[in-house]
Kinemage of the C-alpha trace (Angstrom):
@kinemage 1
@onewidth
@group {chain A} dominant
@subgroup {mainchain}
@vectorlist {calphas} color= white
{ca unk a 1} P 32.131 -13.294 33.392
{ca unk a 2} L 35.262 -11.400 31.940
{ca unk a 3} L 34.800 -8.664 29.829
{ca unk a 4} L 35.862 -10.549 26.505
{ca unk a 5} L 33.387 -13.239 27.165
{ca unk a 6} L 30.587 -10.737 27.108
{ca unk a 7} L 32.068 -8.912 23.877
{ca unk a 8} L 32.084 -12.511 22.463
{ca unk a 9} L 28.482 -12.865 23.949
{ca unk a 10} L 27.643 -9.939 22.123
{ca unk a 11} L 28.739 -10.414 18.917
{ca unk a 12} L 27.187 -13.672 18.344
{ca unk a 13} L 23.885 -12.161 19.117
{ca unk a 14} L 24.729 -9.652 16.720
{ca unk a 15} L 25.148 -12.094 14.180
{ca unk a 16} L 22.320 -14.078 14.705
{ca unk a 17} L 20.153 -11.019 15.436
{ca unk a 18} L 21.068 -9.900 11.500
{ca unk a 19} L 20.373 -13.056 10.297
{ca unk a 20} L 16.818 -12.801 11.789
{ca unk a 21} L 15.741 -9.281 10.484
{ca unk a 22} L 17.501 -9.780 7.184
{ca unk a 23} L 15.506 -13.508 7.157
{ca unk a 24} L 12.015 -11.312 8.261
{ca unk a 25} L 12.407 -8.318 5.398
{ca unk a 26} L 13.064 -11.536 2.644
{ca unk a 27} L 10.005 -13.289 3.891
{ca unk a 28} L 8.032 -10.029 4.414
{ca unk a 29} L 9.207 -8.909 0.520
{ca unk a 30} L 8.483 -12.355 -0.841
{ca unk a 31} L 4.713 -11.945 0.374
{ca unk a 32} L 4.366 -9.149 -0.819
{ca unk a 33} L 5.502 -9.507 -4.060
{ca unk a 34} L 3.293 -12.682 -4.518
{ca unk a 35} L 0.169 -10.759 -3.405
{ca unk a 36} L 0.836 -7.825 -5.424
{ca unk a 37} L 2.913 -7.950 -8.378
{ca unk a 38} L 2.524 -5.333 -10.123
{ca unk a 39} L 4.123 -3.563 -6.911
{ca unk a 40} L 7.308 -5.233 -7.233
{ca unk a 41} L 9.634 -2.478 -7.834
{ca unk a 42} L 8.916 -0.583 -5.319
{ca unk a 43} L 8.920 -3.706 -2.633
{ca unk a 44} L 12.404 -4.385 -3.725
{ca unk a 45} L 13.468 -1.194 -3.621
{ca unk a 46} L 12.170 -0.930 -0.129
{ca unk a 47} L 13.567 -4.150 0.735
{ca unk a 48} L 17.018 -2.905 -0.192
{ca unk a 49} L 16.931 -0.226 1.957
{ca unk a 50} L 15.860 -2.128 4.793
{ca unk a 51} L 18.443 -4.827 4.406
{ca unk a 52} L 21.117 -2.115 4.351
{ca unk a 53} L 19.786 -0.543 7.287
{ca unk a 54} L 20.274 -3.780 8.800
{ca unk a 55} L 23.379 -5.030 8.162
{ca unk a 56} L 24.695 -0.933 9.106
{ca unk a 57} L 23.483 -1.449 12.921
{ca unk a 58} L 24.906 -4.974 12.640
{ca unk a 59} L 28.401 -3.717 11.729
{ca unk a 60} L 28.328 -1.229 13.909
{ca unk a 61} L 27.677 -3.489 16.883
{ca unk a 62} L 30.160 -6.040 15.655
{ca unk a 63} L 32.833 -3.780 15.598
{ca unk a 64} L 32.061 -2.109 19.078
{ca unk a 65} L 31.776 -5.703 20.499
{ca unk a 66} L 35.417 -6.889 19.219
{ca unk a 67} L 36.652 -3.076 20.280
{ca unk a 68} L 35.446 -4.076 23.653
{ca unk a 69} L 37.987 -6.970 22.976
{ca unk a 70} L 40.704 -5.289 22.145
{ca unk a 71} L 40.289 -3.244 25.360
């Protein structure tokens, strides 16, 4: 396999890998939230983070996947 095909390889799983753990910290939140309430601020607020945290490592290996394109 060429190097682009792997880059391409590689940023699909990226994709799909953010989809999963942003999917996981939704369902995770939502159970929370229905077995506590009263804690819902704080979930969320966690949540948030997370996500973020998520989608940052995603972007960063998106865009070293299409710079491995461009090479």
């Amino acid at each position: 396999m060429s190097a682009a095909g792997l880059a391409a390889i590689g940023a699909g799983l990226t994709a799909i890998g953010g989809g999963i753990g942003i999917g996981l910290i939704g369902w995770a939140s939502a159970q929370g939230i229905a077995r506590q309430p009263e804690a819902q601020k704080q979930i969320l607020t966690t949540m948030f983070i997370s996500a973020a945290l998520v989608e940052g490592v995603v972007f960063f290996c998106a865009v070293m996947c299409f710079m491995a394109l461009g090479k």
